[in-house]
ROTIKOL-973892 format. One record per residue (C-alpha): residue number from 1; residue in three letters; y, x, z. Coordinates in Angstrom, 3 decimals. Layout:
! ROTIKOL-973892
   kemar   guvex      north       east         up
     NUM     ala          Y          X          Z
...
! end
This chain:
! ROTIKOL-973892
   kemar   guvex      north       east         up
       1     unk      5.965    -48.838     12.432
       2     unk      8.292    -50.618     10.444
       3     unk      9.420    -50.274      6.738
       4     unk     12.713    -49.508      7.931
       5     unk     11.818    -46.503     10.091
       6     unk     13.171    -43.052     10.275
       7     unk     11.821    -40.349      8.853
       8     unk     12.541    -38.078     12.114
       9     unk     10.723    -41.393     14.124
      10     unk      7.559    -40.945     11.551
      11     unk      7.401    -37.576     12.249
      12     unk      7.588    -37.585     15.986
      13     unk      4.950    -40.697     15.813
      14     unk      2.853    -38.526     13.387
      15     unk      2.862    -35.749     16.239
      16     unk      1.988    -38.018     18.815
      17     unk     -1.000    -39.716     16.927
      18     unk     -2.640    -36.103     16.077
      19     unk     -2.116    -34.949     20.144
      20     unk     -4.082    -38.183     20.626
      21     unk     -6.978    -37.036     18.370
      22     unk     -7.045    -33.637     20.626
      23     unk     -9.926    -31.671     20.079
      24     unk    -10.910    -32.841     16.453
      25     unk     -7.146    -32.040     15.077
      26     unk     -7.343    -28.307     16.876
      27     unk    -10.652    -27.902     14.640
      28     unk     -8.520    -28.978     11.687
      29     unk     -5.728    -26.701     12.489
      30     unk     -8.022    -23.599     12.747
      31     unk     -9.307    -23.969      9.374
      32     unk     -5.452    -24.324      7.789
      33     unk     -4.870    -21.385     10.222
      34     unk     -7.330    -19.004      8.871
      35     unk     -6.282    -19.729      5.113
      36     unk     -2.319    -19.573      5.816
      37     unk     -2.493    -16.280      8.167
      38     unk     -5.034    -14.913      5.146
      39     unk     -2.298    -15.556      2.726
      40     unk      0.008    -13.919      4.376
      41     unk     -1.221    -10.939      5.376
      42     unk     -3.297    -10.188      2.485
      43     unk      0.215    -10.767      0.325
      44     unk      2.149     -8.267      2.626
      45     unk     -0.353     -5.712      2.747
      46     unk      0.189     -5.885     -1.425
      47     unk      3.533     -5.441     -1.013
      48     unk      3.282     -2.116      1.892
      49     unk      0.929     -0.784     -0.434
      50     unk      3.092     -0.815     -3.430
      51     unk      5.547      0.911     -0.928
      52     unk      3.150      3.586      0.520
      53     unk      2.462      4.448     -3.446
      54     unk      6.273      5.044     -4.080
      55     unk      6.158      7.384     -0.526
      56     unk      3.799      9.198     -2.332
      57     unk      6.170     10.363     -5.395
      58     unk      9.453     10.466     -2.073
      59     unk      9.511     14.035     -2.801
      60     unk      8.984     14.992     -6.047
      61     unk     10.382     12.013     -7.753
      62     unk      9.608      9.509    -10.342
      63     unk     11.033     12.041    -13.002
      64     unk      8.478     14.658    -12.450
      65     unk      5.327     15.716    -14.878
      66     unk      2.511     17.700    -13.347
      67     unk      0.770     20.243    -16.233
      68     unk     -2.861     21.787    -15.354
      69     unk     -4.714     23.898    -16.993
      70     unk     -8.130     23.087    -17.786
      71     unk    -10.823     25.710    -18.865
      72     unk    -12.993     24.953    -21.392
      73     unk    -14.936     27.741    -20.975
      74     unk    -16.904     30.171    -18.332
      75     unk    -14.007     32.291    -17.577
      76     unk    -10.799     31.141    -15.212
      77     unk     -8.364     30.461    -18.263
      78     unk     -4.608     29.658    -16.857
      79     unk     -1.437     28.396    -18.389
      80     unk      0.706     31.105    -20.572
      81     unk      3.972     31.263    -18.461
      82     unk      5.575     33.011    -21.903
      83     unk      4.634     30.029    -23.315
      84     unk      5.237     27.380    -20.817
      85     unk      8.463     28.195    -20.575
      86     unk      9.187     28.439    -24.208
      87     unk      7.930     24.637    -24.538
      88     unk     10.030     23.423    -21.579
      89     unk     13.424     25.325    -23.618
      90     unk     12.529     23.423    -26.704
      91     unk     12.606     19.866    -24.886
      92     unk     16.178     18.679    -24.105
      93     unk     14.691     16.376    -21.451
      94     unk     13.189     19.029    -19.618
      95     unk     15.365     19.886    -16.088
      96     unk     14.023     22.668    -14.520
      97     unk      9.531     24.469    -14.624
      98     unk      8.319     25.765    -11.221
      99     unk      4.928     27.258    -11.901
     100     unk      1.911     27.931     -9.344
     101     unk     -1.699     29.224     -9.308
     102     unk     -3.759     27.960     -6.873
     103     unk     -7.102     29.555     -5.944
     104     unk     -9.724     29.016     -3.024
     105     unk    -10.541     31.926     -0.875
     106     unk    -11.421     33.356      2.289
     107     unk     -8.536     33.736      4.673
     108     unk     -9.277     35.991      8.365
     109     unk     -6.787     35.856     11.321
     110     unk     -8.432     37.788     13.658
     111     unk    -11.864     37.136     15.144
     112     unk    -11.333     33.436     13.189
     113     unk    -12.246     33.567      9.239
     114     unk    -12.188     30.199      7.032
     115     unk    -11.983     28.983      3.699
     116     unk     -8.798     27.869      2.420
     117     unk     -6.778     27.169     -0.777
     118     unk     -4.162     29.910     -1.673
     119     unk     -1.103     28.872     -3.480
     120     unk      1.056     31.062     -5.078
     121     unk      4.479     29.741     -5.740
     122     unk      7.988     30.720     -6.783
     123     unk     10.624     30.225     -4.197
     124     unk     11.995     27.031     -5.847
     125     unk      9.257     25.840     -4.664
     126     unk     10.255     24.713     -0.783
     127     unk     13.078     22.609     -2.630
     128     unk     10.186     20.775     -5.179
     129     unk      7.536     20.309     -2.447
     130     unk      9.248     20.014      0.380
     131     unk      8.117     22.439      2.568
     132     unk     10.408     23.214      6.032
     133     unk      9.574     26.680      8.188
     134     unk      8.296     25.555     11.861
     135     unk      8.656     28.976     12.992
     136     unk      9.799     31.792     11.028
     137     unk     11.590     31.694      7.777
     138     unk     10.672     30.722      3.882
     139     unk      9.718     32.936      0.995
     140     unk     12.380     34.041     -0.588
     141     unk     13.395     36.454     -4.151
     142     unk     13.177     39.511     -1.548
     143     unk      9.489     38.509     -1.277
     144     unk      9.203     38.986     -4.835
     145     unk      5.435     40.665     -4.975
     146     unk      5.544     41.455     -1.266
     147     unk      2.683     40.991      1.254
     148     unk      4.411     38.259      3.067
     149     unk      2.917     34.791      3.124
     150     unk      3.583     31.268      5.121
     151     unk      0.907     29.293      6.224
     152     unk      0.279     25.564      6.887
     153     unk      0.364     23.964      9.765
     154     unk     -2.576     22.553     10.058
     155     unk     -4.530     25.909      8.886
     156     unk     -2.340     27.800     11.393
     157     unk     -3.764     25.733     13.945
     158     unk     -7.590     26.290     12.730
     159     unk     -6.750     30.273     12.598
     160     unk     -5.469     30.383     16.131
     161     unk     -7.853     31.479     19.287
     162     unk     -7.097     30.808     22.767
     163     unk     -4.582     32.696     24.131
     164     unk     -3.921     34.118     20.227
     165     unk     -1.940     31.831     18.314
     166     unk     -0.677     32.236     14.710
     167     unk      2.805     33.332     14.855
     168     unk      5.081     35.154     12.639
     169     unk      4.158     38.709     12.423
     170     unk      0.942     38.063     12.109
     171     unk     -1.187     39.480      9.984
     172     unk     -4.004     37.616      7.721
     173     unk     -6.824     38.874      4.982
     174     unk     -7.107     36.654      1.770
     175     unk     -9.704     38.005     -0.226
     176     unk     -9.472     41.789      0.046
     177     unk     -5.340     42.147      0.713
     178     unk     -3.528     41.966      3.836
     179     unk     -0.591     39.493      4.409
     180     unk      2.121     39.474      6.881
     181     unk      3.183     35.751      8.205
     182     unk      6.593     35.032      8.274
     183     unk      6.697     31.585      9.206
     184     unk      4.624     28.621      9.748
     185     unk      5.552     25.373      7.565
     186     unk      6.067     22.010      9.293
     187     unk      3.969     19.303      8.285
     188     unk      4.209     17.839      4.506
     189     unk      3.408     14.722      3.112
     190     unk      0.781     14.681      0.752
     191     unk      2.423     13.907     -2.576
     192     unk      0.589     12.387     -5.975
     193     unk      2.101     14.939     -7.904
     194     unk      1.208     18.028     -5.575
     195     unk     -1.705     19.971     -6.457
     196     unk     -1.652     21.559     -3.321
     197     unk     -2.238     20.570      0.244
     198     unk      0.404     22.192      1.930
     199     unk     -0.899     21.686      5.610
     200     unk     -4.209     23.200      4.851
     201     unk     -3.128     26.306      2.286
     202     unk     -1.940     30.255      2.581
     203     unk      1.121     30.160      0.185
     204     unk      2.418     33.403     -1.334
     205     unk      5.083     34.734     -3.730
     206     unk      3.925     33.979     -7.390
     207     unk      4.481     37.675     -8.755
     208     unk      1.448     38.051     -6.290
     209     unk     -0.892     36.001     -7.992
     210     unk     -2.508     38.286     -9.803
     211     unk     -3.892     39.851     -6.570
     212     unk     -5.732     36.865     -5.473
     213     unk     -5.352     34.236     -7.941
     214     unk     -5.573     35.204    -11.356
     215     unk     -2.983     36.766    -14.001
     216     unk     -1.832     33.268    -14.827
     217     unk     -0.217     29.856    -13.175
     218     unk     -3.015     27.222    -13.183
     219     unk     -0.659     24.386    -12.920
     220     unk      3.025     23.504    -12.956
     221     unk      5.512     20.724    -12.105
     222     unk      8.388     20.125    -15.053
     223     unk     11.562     18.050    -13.407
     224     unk     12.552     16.019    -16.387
     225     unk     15.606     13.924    -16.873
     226     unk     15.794     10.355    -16.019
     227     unk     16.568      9.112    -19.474
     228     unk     13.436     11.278    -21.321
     229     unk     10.586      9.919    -22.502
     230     unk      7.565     11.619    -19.845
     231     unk      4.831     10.128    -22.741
     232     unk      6.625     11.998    -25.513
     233     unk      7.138     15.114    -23.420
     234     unk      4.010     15.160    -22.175
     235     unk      2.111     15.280    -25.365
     236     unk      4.011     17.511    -26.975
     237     unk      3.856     20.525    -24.209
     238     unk     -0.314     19.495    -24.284
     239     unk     -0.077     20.393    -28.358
     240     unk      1.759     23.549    -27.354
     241     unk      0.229     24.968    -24.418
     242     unk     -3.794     24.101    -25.723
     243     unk     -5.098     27.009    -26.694
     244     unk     -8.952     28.209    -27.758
     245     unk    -10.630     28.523    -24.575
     246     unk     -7.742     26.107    -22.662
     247     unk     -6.882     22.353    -22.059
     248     unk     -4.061     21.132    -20.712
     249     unk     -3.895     17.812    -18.960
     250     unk     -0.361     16.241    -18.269
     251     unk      0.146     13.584    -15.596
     252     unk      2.997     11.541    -15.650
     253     unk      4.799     10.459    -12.091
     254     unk      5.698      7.208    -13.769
     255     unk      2.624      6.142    -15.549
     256     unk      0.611      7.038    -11.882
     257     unk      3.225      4.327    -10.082
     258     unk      2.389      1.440    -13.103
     259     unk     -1.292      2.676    -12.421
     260     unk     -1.295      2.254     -8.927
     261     unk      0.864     -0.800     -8.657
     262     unk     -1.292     -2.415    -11.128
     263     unk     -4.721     -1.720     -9.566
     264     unk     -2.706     -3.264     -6.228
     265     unk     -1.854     -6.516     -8.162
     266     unk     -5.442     -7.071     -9.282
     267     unk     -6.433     -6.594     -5.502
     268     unk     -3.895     -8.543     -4.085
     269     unk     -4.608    -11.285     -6.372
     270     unk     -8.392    -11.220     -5.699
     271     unk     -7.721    -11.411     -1.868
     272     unk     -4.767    -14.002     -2.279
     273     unk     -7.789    -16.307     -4.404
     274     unk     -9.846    -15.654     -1.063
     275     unk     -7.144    -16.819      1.248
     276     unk     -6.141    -20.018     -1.012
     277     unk    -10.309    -20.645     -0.502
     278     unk    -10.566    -20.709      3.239
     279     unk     -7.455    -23.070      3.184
     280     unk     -8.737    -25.194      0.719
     281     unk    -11.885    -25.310      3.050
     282     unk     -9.211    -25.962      5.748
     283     unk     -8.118    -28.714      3.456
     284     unk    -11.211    -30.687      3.636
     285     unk    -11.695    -30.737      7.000
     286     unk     -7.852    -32.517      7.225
     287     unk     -9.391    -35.230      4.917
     288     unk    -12.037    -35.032      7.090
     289     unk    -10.146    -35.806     10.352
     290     unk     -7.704    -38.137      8.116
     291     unk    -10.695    -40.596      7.179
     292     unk    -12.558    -40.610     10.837
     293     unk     -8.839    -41.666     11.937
     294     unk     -8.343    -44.495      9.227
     295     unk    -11.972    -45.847     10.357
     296     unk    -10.931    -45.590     14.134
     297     unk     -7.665    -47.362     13.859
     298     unk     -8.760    -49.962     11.602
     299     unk     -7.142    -52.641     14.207
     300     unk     -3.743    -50.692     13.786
     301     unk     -3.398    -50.701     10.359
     302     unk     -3.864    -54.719     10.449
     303     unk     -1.964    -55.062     13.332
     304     unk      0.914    -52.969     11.335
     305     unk      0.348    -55.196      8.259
     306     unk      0.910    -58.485      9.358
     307     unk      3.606    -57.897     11.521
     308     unk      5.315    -56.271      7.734
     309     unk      3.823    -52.713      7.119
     310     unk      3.560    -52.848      3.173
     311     unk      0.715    -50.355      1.882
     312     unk      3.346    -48.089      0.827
     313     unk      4.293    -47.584      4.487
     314     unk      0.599    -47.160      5.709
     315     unk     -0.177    -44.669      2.804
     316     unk      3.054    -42.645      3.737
     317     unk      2.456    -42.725      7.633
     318     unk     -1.214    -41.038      6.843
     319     unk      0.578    -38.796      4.804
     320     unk      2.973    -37.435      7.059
     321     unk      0.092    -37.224      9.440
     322     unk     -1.895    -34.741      6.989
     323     unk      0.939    -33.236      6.039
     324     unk      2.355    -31.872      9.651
     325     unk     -0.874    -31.340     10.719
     326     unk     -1.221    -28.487      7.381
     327     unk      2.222    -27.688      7.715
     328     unk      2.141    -26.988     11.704
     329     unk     -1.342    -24.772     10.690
     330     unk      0.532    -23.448      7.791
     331     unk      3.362    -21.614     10.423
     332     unk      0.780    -20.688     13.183
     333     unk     -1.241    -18.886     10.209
     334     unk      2.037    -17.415      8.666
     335     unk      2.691    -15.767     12.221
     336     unk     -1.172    -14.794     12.785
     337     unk     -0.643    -12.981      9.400
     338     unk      2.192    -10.875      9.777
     339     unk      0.820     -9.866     13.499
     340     unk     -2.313     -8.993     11.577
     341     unk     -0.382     -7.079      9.107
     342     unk      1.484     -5.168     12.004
     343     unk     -1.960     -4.261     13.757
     344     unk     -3.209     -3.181      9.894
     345     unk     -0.224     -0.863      9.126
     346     unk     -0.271      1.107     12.905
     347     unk     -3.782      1.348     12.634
     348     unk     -3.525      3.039      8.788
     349     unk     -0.689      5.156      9.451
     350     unk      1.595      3.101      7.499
     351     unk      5.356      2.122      7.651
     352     unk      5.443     -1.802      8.802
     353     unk      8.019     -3.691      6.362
     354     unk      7.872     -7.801      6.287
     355     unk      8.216     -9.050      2.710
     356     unk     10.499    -11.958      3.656
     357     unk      9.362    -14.076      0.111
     358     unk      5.777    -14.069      0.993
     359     unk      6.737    -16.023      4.846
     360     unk      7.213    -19.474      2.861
     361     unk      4.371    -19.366      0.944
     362     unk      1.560    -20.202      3.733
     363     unk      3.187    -22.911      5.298
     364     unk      4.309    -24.171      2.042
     365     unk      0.526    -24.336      0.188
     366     unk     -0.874    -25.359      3.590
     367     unk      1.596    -28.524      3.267
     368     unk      1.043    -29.153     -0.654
     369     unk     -2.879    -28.766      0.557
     370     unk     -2.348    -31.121      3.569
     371     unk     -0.458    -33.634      1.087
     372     unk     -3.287    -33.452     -1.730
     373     unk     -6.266    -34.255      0.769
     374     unk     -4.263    -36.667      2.720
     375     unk     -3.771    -38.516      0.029
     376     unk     -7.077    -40.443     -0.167
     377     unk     -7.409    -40.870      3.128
     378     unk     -3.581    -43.090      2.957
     379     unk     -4.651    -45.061     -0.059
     380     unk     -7.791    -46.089      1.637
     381     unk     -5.894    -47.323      4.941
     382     unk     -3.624    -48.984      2.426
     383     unk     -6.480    -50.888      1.350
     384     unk     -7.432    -52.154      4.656
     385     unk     -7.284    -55.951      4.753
     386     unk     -4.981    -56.915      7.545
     387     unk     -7.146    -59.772      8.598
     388     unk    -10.558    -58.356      8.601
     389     unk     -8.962    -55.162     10.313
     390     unk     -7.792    -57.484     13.389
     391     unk    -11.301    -59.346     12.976
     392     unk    -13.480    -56.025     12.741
     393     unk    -13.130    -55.950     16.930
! end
């Protein structure tokens, strides 16, 4: 080495010197490995979380309140509709009100008889929630208080005997009335907002609550406009639909997301503060390797010195050395981490989607990590006296 050399010629000797170590630099790598790929991955899985939250609200919306009605006493007390709908015309930020009552109760296909949630809704309802006929058709106004009823998929599948499948046509028993199917929903998403598990429920026409369900919706979902204030809204139509006997609790789509989102920063900080541990651990064992190799090429260092290696050049050809050897860990552990992360999200169910800002940030604090505990390792082969380094052998 001479004080005139390249940077690309430090590098490539930096590479060379670390092969030379062999076994005692792979030991090193692993540990700047395991804290890179931690970073990572743990970062990412923040960031698809955040994005599996918003799935959650894909369907309703961010713009959405959901109102329940909570008893306070022994008797099954549900929402005034008179009333709920005269609060939602006296707020100008209030869209559109699709009520539902919701009960659980025995539902009998045949031979086959399970319990199951019962959801009576309006037929604005398939637009709100989502909900696509497999087989069959919707509920529509010409179901208005008619026996008809759709059923989820997954319940259809629980109510269906060999060689007797749930079809349209059908007919069912929930409670004491008779239903006729006439269609089978596809699959739906469970949303935040939903009080209703689609997949798993009976759902009938809401002018047929009151056979099965009650007199009165037990919840409803308001669509409000993007520009209203949900807080404002919400605690007004709780001070209008409370009565003696009823509570009314009011969950806002937005707050949920800033709930959720901020419970997933906390977490992905905590695991981030884990990751940043293991690579500080990985960290010492580069100083580790770093000072074994000033000891071991004591006769180097003096040999560099007197032929014109100033300690500036010694403590900067050490600290390349620590440096490639973090930032070479740094990448492997970046790409460990996002396969990780792939293997995480298929196993979970979850979309796979590569936050491209969090890529840099292994590599980059394995090399700042590299750099800090290289750095006494260089100054001490700076130190080396050139003539008791070539007299040491």
């Amino acid at each position: 080495m001479t004080t005139n050399a390249a940077p690309t010629a430090l590098f490539v000797e930096a590479l060379d010197n670390l092969k030379g170590q062999g076994r005692r630099s792979l030991l090193a790598l692993l540990g700047v490995v395991i804290g890179s790929g931690a970073i990572v991955a743990l970062l990412n899985l923040g960031h698809m979380a955040q994005l599996e939250t918003l799935k959650r609200f894909r369907q309703t919306g961010v713009d959405m309140l959901q109102v329940v009605a909570q008893p306070t006493g022994a008797e099954p007390v549900g929402l005034d509709l008179g009333a709920l709908k005269a609060a939602a015309a006296s707020e100008p930020g209030v869209v559109r009100v699709t009520p539902l009552a919701t009960a659980r109760l025995p539902v009998r296909a045949g031979a086959r008889q399970l319990d199951a949630m019962v959801a009576a809704v309006p037929p604005a309802m398939a637009e709100v929630a989502g909900l696509r006929a497999a087989t069959g058709r919707l509920l529509g106004p010409i179901d208005d208080c008619g026996a008809a009823a759709l059923v989820g998929a997954r319940l259809a599948g629980d109510l269906s005997g060999p060689g007797s499948a749930l079809a349209p046509g059908a007919l069912i028993t929930v409670g004491d009335y008779g239903f006729t199917v006439v269609g089978l929903l596809r699959p739906v998403p469970m949303e935040a907002l939903s009080p209703v598990d689609y997949d798993q429920a009976v759902v009938i026409p809401l002018a047929c609550a009151r056979r099965v369900a009650g007199p009165d919706p037990t919840a409803a979902l308001i669509r409000l406009r993007l520009d209203a204030d949900p807080e404002a809204v919400g605690r007004r139509l709780t001070t209008r639909l409370s009565r003696p006997g009823l509570g009314v609790q009011v969950r806002d789509a937005r707050a949920m997301i800033r709930a959720m989102n901020a419970q997933a920063a906390v977490h992905s900080r905590l695991l981030t503060a884990i990751g940043a541990i293991s690579l500080l651990v990985g960290g010492i064992g580069v100083m580790n390797v770093m000072l074994m190799t000033v000891m071991e090429r004591r006769r180097e260092i003096g040999l560099r010195a007197a032929i014109g290696a100033t300690p500036s050049d010694i403590r900067l050809m050490f600290l390349i050395e620590g440096v490639v050897l973090s930032l070479s860990g740094g990448a492997l552990g970046a790409a460990l981490g996002v396969a990780a992360t792939a293997m995480i999200a298929k196993m979970s169910g979850w979309t796979f989607d590569l936050a491209l800002w969090v890529l840099p940030l292994g590599p980059g604090m394995a090399a700042v990590v590299g750099l800090i505990f290289s750095l006494y390792p260089a100054i001490t082969a700076s130190r080396v006296h050139p003539i008791e380094a070539l007299r040491a052998d």
